[in-house]
Backbone of each chain as ProteinMPNN parsed JSONL, in Angstrom:
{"seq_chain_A": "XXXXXXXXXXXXXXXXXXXXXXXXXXXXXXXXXXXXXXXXXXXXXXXXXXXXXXXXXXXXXXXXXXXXXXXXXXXXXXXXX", "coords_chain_A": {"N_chain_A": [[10.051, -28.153, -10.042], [9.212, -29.589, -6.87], [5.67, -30.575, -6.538], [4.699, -30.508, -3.973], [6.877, -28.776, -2.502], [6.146, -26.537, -4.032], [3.657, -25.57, -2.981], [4.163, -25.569, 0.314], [5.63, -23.272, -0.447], [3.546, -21.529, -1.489], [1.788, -21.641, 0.294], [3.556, -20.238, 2.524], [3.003, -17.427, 1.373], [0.546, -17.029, 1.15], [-0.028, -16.889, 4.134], [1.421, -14.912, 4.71], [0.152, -12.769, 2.924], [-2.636, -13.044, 3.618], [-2.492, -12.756, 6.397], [-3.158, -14.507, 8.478], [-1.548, -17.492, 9.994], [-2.563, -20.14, 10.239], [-3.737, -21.205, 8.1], [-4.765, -23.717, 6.097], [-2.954, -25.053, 3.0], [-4.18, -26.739, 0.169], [-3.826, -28.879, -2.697], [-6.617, -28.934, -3.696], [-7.866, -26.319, -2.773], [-9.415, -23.906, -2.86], [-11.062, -20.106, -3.797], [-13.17, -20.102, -2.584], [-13.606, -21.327, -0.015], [-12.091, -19.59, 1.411], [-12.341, -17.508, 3.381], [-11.363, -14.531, 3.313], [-10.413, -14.242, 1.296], [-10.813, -12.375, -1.465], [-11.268, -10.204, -4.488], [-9.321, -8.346, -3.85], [-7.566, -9.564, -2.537], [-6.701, -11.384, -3.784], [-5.403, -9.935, -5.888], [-3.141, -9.514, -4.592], [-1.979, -11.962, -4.018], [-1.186, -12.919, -5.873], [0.556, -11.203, -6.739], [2.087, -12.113, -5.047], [3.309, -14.288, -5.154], [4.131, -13.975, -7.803], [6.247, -12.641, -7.739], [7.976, -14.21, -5.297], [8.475, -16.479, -7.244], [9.271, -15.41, -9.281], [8.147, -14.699, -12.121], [5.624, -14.047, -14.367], [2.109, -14.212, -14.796], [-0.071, -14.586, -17.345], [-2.461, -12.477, -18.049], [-4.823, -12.782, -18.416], [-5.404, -15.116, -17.548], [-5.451, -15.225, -14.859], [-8.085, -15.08, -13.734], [-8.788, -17.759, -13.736], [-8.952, -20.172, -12.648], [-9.332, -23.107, -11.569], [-8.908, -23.99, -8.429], [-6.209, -23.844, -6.465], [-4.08, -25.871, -6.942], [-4.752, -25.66, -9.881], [-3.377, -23.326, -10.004], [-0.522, -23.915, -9.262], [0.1, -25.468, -11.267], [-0.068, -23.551, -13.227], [2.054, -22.595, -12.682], [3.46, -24.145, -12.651], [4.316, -24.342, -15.071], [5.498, -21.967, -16.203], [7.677, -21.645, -14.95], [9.002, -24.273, -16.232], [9.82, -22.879, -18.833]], "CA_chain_A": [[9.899, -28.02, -8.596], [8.348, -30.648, -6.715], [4.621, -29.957, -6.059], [4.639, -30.377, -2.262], [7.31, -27.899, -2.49], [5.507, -25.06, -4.112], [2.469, -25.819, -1.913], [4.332, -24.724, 1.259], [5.737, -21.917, -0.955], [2.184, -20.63, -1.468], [1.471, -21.698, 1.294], [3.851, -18.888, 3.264], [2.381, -16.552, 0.919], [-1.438, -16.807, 1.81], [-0.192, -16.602, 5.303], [1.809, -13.316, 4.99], [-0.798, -12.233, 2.487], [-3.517, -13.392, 4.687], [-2.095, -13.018, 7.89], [-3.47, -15.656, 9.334], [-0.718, -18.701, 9.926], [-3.286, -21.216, 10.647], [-4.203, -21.741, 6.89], [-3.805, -24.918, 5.099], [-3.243, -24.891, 1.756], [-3.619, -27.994, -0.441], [-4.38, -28.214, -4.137], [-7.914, -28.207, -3.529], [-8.049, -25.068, -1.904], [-10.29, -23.065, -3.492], [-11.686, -19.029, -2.988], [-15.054, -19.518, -1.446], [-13.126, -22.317, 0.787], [-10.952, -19.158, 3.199], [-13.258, -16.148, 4.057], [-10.915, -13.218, 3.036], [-10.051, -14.749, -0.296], [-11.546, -11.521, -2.06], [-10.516, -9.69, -5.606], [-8.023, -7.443, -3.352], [-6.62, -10.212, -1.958], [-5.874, -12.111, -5.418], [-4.052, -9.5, -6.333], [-1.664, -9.799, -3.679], [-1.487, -13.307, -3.846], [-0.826, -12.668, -7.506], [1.528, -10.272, -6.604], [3.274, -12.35, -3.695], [3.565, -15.775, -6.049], [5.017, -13.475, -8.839], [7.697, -11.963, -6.751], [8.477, -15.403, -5.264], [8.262, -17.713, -8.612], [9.851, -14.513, -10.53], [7.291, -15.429, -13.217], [4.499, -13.57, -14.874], [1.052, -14.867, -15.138], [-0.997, -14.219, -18.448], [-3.042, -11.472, -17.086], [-6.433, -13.292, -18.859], [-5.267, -16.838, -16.755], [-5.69, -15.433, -12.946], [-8.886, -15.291, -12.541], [-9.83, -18.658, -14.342], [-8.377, -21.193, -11.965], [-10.781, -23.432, -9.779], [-7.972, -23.642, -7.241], [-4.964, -23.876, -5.824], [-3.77, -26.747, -7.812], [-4.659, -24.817, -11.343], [-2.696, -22.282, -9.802], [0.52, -24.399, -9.556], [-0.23, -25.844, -13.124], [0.592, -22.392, -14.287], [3.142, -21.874, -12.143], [4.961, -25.144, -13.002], [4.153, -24.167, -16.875], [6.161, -20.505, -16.246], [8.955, -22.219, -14.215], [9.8, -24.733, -17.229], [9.338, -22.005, -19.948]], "C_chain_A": [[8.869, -29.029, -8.093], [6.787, -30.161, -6.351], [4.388, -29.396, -4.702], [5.493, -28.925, -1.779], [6.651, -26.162, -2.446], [4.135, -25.252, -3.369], [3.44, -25.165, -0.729], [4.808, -23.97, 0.6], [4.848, -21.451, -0.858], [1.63, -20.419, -0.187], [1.927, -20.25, 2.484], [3.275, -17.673, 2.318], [1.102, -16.307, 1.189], [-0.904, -16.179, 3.12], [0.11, -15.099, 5.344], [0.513, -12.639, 4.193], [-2.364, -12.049, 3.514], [-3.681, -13.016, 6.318], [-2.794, -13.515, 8.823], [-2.446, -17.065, 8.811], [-1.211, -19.949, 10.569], [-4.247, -21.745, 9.385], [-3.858, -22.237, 6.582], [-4.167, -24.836, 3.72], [-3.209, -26.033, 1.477], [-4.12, -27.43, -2.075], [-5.452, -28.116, -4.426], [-8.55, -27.544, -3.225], [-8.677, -23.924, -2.994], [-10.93, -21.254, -2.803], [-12.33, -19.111, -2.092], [-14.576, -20.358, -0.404], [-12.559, -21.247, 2.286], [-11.809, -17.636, 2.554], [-12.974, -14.784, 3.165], [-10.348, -13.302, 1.55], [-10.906, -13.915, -1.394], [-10.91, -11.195, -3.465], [-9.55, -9.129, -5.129], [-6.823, -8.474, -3.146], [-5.62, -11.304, -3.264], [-5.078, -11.389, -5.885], [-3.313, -9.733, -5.743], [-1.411, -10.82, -3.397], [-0.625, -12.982, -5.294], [1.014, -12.691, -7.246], [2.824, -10.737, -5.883], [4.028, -13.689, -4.576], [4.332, -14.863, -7.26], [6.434, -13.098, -8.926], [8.541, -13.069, -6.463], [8.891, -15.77, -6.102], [9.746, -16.745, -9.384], [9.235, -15.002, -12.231], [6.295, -14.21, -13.635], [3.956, -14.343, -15.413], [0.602, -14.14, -16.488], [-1.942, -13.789, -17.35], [-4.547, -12.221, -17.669], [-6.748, -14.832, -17.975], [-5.651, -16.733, -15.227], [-6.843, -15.265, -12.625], [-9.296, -16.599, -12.91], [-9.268, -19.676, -13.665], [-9.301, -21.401, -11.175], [-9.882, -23.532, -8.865], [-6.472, -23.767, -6.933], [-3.986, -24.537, -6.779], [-3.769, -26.515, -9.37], [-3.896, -24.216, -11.275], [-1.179, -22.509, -10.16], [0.795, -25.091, -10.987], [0.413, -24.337, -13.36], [1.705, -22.005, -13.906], [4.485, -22.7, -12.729], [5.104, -25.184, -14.83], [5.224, -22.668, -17.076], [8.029, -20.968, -16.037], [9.849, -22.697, -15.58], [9.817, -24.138, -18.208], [11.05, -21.65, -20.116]], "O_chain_A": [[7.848, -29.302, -8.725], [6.817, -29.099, -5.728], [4.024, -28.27, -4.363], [5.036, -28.126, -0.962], [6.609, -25.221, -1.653], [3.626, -24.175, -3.679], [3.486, -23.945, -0.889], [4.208, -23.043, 1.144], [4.914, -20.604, 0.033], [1.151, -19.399, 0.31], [1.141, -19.509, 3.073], [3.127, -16.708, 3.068], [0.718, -15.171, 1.469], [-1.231, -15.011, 3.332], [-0.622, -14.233, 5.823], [-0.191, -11.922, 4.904], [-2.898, -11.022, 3.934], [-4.632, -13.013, 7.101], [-3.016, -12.977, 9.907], [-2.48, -17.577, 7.693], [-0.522, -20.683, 11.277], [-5.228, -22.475, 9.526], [-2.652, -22.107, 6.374], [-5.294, -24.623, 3.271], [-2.458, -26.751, 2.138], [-4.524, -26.355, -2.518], [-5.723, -27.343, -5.345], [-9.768, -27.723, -3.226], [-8.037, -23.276, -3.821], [-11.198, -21.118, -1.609], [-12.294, -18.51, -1.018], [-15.332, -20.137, 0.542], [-12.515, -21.558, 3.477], [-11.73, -17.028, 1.487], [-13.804, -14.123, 2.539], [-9.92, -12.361, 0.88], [-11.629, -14.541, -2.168], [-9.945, -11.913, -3.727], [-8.562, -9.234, -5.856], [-5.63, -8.359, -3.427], [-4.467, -11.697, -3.439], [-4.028, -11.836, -6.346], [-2.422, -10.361, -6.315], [-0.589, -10.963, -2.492], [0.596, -12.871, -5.405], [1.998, -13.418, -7.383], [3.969, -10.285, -5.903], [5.239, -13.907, -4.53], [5.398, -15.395, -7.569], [7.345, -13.187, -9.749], [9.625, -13.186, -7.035], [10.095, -15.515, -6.105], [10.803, -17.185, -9.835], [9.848, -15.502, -13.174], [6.412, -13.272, -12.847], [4.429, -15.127, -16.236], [1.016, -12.988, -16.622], [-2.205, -14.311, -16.267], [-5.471, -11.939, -16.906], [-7.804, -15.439, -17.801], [-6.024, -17.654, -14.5], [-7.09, -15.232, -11.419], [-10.389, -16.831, -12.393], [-8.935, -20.439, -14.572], [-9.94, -20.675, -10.414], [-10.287, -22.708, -8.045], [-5.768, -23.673, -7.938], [-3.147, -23.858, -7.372], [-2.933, -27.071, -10.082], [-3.241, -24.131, -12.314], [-0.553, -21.805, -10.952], [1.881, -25.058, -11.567], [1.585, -24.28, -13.73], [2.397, -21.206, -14.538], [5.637, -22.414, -13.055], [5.81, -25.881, -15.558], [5.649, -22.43, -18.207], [9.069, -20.73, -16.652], [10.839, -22.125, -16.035], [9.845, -25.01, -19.077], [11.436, -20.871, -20.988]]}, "seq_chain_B": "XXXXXXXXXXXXXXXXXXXXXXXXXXXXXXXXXXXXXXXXXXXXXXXXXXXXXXXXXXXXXXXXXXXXXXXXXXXXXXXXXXXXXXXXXXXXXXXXXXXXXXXXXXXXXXXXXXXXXXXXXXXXXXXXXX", "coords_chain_B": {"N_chain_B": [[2.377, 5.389, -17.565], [5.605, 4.889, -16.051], [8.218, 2.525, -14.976], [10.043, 4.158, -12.347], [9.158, 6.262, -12.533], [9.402, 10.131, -11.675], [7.889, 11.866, -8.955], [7.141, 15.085, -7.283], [5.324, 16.78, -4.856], [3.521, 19.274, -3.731], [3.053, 20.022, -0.386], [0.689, 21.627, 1.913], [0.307, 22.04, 5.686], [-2.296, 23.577, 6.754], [-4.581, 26.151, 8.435], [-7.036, 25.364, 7.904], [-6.859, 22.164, 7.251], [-6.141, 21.428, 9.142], [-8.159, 22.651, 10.735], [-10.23, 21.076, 9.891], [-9.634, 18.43, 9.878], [-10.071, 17.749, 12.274], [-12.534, 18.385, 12.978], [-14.031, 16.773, 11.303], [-13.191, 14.222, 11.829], [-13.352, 14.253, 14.975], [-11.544, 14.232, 16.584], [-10.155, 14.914, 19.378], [-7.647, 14.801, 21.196], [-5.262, 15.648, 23.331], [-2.553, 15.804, 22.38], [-3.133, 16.798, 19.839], [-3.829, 19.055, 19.954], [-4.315, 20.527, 22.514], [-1.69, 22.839, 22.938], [0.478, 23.068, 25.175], [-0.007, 21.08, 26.696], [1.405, 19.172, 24.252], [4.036, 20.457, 24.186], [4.845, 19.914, 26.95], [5.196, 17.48, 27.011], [7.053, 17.685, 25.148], [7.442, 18.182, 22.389], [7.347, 20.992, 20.206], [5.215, 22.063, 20.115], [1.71, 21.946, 19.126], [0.964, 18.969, 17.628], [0.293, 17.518, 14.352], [-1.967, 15.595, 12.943], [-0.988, 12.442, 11.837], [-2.457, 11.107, 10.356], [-3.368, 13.288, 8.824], [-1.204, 13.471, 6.245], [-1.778, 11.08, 4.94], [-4.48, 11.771, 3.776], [-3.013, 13.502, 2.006], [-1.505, 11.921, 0.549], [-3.609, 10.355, -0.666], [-4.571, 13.017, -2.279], [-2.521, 12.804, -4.202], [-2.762, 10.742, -5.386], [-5.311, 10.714, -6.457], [-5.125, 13.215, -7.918], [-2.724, 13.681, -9.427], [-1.455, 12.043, -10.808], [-0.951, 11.043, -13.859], [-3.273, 9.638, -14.89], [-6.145, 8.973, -14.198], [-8.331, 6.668, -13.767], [-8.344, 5.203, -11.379], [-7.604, 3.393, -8.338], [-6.64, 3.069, -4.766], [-5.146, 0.382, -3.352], [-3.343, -0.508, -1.267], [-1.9, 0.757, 1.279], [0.668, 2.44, 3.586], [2.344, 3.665, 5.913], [4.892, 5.522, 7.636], [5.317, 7.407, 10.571], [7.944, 9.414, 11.005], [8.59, 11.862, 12.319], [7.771, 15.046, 13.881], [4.776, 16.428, 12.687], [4.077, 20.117, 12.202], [1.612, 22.408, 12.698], [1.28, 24.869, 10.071], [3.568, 23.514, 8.43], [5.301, 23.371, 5.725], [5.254, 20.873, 3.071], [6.829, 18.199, 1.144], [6.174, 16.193, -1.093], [7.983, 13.378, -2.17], [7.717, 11.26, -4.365], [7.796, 7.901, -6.582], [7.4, 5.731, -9.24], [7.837, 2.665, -8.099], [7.29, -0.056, -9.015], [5.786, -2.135, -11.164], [2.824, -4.123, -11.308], [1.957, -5.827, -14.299], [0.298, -8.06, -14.848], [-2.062, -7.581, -13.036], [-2.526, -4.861, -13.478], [-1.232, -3.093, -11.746], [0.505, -0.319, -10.048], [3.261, 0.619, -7.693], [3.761, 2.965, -5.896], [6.228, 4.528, -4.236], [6.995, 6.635, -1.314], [8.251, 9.657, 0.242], [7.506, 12.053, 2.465], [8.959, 15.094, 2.992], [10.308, 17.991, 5.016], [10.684, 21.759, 5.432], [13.042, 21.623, 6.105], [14.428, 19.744, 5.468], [14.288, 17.373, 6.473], [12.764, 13.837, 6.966], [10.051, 13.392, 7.716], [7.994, 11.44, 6.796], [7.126, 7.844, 5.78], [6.712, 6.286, 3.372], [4.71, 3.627, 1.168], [2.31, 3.03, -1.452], [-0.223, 1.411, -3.147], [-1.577, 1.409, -6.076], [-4.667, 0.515, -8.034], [-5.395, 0.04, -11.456], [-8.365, 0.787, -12.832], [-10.803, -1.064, -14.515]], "CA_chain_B": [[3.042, 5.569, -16.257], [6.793, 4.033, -16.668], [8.848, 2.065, -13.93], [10.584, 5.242, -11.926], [8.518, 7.901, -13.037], [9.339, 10.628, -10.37], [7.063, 13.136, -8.704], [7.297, 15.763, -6.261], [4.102, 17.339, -4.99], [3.546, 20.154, -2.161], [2.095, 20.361, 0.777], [1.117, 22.667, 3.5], [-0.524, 21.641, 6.65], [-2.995, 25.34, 6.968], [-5.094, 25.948, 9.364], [-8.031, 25.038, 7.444], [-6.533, 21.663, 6.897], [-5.702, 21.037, 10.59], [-9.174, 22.339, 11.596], [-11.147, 19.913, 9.299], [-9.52, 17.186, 10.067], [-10.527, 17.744, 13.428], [-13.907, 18.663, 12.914], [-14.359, 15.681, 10.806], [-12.861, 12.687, 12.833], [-13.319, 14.422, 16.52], [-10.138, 13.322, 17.287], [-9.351, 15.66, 19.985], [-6.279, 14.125, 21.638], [-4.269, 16.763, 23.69], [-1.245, 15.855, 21.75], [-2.964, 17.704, 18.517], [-5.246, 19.819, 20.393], [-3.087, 21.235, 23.387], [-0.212, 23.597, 22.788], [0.684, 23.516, 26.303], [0.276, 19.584, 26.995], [2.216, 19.118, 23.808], [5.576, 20.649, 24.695], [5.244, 18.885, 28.205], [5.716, 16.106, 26.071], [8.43, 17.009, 24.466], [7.106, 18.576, 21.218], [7.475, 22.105, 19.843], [3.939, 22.373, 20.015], [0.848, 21.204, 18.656], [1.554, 17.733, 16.721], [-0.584, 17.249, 13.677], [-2.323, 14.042, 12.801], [-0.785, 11.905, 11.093], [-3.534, 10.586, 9.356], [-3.542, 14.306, 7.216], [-0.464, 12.894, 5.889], [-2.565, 9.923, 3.987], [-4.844, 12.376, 3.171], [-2.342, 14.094, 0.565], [-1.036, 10.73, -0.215], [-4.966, 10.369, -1.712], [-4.632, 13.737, -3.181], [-1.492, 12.483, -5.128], [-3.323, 9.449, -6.404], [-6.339, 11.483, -7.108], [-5.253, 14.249, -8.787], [-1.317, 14.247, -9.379], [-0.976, 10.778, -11.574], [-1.289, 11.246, -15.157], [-4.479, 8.703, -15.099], [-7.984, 9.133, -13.222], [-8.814, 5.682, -13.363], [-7.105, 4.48, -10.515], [-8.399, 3.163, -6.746], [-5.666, 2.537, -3.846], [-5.721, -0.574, -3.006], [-2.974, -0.6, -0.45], [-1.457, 1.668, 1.897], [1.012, 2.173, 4.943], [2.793, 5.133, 5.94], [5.703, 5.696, 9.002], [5.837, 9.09, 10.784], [9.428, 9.425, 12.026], [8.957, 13.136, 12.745], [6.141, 15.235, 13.667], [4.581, 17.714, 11.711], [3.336, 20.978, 13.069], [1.255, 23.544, 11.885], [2.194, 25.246, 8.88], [4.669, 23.59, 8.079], [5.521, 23.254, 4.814], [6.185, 19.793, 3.327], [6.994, 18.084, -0.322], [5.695, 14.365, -0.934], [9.055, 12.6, -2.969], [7.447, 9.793, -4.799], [8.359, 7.417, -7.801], [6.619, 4.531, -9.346], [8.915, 1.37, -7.356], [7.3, -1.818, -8.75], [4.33, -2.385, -11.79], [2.703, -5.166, -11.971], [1.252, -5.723, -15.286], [-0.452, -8.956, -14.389], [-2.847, -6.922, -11.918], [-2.755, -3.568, -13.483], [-1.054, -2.29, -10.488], [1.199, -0.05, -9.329], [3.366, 1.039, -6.407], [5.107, 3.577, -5.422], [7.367, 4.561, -2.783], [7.503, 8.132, -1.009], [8.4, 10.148, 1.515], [7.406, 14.166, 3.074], [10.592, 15.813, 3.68], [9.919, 19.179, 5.651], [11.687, 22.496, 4.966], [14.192, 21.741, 7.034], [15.204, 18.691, 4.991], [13.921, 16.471, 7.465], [11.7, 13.055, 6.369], [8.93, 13.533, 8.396], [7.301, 10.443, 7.153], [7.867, 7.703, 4.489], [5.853, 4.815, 3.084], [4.007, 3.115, -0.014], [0.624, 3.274, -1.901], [0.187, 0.665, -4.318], [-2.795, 1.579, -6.642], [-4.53, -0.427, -9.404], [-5.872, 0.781, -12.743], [-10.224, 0.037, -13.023], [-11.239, -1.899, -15.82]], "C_chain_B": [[4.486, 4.401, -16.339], [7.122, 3.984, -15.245], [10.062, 3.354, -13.446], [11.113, 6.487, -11.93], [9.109, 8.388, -11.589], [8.635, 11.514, -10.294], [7.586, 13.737, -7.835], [5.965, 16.479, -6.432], [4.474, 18.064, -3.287], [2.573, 20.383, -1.765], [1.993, 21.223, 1.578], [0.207, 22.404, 4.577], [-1.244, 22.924, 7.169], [-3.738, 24.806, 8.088], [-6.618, 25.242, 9.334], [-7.939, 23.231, 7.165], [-6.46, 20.597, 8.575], [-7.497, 20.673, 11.343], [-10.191, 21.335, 10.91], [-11.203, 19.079, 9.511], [-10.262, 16.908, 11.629], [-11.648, 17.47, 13.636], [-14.712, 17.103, 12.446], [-14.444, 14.758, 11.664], [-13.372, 12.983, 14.204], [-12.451, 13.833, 17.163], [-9.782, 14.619, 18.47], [-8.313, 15.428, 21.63], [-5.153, 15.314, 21.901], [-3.026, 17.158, 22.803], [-1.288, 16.835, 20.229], [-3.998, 19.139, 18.745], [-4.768, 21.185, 21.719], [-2.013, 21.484, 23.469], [0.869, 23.014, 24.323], [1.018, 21.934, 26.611], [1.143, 19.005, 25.724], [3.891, 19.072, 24.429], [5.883, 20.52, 26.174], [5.356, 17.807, 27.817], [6.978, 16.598, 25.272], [8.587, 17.438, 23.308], [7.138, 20.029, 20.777], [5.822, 22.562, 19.786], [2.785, 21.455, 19.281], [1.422, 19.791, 17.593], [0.67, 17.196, 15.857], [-0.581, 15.779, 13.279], [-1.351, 13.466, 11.549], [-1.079, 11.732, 9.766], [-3.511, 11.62, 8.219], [-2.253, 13.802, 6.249], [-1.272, 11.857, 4.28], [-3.433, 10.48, 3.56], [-4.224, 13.337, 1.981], [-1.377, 13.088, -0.102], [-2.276, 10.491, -1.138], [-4.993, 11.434, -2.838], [-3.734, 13.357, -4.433], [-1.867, 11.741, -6.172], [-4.159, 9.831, -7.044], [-6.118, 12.083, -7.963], [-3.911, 14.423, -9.291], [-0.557, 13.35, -10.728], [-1.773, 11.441, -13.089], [-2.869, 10.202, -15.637], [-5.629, 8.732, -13.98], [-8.601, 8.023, -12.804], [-8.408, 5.018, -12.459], [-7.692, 4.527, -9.167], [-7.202, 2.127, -6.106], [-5.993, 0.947, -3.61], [-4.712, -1.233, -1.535], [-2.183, 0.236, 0.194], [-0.558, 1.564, 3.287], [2.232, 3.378, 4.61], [3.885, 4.978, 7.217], [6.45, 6.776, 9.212], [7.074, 8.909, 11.548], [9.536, 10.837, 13.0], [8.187, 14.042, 12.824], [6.304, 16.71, 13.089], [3.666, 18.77, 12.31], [2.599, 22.064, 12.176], [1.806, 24.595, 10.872], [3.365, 25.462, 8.266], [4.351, 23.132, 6.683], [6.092, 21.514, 4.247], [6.035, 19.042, 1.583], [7.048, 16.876, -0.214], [6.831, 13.868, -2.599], [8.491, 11.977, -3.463], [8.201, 9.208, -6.247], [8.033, 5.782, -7.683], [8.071, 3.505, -9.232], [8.256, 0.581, -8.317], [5.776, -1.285, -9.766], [4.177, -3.59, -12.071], [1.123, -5.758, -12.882], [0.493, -6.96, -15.207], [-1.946, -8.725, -14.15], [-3.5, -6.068, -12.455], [-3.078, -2.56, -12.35], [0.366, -2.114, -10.39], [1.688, 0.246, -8.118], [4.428, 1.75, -6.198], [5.354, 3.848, -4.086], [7.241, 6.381, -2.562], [7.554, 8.681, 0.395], [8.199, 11.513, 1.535], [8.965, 14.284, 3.622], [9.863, 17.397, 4.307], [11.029, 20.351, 4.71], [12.835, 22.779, 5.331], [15.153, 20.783, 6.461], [14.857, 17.681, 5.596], [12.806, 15.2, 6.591], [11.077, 13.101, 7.134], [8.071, 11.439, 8.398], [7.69, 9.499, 5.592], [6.601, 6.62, 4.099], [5.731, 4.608, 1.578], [3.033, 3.472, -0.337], [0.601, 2.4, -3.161], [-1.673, 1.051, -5.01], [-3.33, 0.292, -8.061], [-5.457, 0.312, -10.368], [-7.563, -0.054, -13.096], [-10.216, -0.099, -14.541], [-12.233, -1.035, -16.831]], "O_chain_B": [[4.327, 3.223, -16.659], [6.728, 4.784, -14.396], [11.002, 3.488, -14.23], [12.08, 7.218, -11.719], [9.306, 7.651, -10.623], [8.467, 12.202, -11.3], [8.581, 13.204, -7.345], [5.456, 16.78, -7.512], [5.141, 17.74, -2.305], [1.515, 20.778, -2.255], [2.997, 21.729, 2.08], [-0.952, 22.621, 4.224], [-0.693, 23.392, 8.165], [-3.722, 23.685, 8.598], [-7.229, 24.747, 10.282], [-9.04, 22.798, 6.825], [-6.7, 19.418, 8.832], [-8.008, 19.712, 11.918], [-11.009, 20.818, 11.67], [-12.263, 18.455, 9.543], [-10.9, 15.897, 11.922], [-11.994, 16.517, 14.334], [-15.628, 16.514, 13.02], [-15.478, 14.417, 12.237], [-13.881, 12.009, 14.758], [-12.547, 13.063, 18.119], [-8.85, 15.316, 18.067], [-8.442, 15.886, 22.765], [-4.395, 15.8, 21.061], [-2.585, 18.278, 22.544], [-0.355, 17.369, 19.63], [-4.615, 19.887, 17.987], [-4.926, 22.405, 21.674], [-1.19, 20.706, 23.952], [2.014, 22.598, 24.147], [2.186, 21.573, 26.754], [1.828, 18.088, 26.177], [4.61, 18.182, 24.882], [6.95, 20.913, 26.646], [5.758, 17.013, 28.668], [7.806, 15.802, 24.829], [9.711, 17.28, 22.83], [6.434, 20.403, 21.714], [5.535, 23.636, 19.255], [3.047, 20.308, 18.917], [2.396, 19.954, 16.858], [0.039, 16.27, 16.367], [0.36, 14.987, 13.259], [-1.098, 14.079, 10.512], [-0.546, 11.949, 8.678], [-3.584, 11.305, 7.031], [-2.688, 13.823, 5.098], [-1.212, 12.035, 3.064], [-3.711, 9.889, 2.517], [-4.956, 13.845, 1.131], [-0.635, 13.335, -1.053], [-2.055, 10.42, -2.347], [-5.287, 11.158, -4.001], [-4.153, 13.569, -5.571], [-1.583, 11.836, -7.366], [-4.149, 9.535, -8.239], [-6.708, 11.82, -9.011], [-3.8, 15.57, -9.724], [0.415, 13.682, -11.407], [-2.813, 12.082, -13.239], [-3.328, 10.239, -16.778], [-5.466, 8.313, -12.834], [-9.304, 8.017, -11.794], [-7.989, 3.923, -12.835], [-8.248, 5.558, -8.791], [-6.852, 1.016, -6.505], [-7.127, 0.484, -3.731], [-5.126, -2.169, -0.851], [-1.418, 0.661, -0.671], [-0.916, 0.725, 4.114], [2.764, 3.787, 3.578], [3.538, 4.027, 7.917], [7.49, 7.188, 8.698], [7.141, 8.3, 12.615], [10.221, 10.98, 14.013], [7.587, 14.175, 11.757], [7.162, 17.589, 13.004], [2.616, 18.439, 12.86], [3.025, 22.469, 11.095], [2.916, 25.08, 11.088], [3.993, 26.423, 7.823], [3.282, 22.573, 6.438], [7.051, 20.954, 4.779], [5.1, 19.428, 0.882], [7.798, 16.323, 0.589], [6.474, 14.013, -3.769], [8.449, 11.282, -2.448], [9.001, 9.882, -6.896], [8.199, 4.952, -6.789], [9.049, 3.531, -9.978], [9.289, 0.282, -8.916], [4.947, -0.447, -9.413], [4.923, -4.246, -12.797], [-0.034, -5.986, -12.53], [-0.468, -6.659, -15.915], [-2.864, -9.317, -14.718], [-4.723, -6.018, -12.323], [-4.0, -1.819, -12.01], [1.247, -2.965, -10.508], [0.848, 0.236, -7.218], [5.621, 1.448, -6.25], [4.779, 3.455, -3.071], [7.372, 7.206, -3.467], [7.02, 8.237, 1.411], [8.7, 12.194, 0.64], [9.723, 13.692, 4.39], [8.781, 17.735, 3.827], [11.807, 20.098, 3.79], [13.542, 23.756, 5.087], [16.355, 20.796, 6.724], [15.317, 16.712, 4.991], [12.102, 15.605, 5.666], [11.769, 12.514, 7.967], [7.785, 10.637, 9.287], [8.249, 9.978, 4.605], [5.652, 6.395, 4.849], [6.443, 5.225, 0.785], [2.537, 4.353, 0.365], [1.337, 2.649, -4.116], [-2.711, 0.913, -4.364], [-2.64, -0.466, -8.744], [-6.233, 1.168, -9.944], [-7.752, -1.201, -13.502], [-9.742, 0.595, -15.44], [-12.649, -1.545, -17.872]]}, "name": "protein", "num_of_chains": 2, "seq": "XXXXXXXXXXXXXXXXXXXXXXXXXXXXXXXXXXXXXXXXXXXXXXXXXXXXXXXXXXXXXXXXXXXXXXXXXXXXXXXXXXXXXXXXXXXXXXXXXXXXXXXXXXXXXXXXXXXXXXXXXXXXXXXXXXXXXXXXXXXXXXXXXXXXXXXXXXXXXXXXXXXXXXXXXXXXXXXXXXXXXXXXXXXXXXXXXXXXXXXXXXXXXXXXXXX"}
């Protein structure tokens, strides 16, 4: 999948997760970077990118990502699996 | 806890149940408070809060799940049908969706009355503490 791709994928996911549709995601998008970006909310990003992707993360891999861009690394590592 | 475990758990909206909630929140809003302004609305009478509703959705999670360790983490509920004083009512549930990622579940349920009626339906997705 092309990167840019799954970037606005995640991208509608923060927002519904988030609900705010005035967030930009890029691959340097990091927690401490968007306010509400809490432990609750990782899950349900988790949760919303899992659903999407149809993938499961290694449950020891989500919290160790510096951002956004790690994130799709694992995602595009699940995808070609 | 397996993917569409089912429960059933009962409820009864008492009077002790009604007046707490009251007491507690100070919600007193004709619609659950006035018999009389009720069924000029339209209602068989008094129309209990909602909200006690999500209060025996907590009890469920609290005390009903085969595991203790466990803190909601999301919630949403939709009353179709109102519930009146002692009425009687039985919370359907069954674990929808785990995700082992998280160490979270979610189930799905709905109050049916004794009439057969769904009163109200929603989710509760919980996750399991470390």
């Amino acid at each position: 999948m092309e990167r840019s791709k799954m970037i606005a994928d995640i991208t509608d996911i923060f927002h519904d997760v988030l609900d705010d549709d005035s967030l930009v995601i890029t691959s340097a998008t990091k927690a401490s970077d968007i306010d509400d970006w809490d432990s609750l909310t990782h899950i349900e990003l988790i949760i919303g990118i899992e659903k999407h992707f149809k993938i499961r993360f290694n449950a020891s891999e989500i919290n160790n990502w510096a951002n956004v861009g790690e994130m799709c690394n694992a995602i595009d590592l699940l995808l070609k699996a | 806890m397996t993917l569409g475990d089912q429960f059933e758990t009962r409820f009864e909206v008492t009077e002790q149940v009604y007046r707490g909630f009251m007491e507690i929140f100070a919600d007193r809003n004709p619609l659950h408070t006035d018999e009389a302004f009720a069924r000029e609305h339209g209602f068989s009478g008094k129309v209990m809060y909602g909200n006690i509703l999500n209060g025996f959705v907590s009890y469920f999670v609290g005390e009903c799940l085969p595991v203790k360790n466990v803190a909601i983490q999301h919630q949403q509920i939709k009353f179709g049908t109102p519930v009146y004083l002692h009425d009687s009512l039985v919370m359907h549930s069954h674990l929808a969706e785990v995700y082992d990622t998280v160490n979270a579940y979610l189930f799905k349920f709905y109050f049916q009355n004794t009439a057969g009626v769904k009163v109200a339906r929603g989710e509760v997705r919980i996750g399991l503490l470390s």
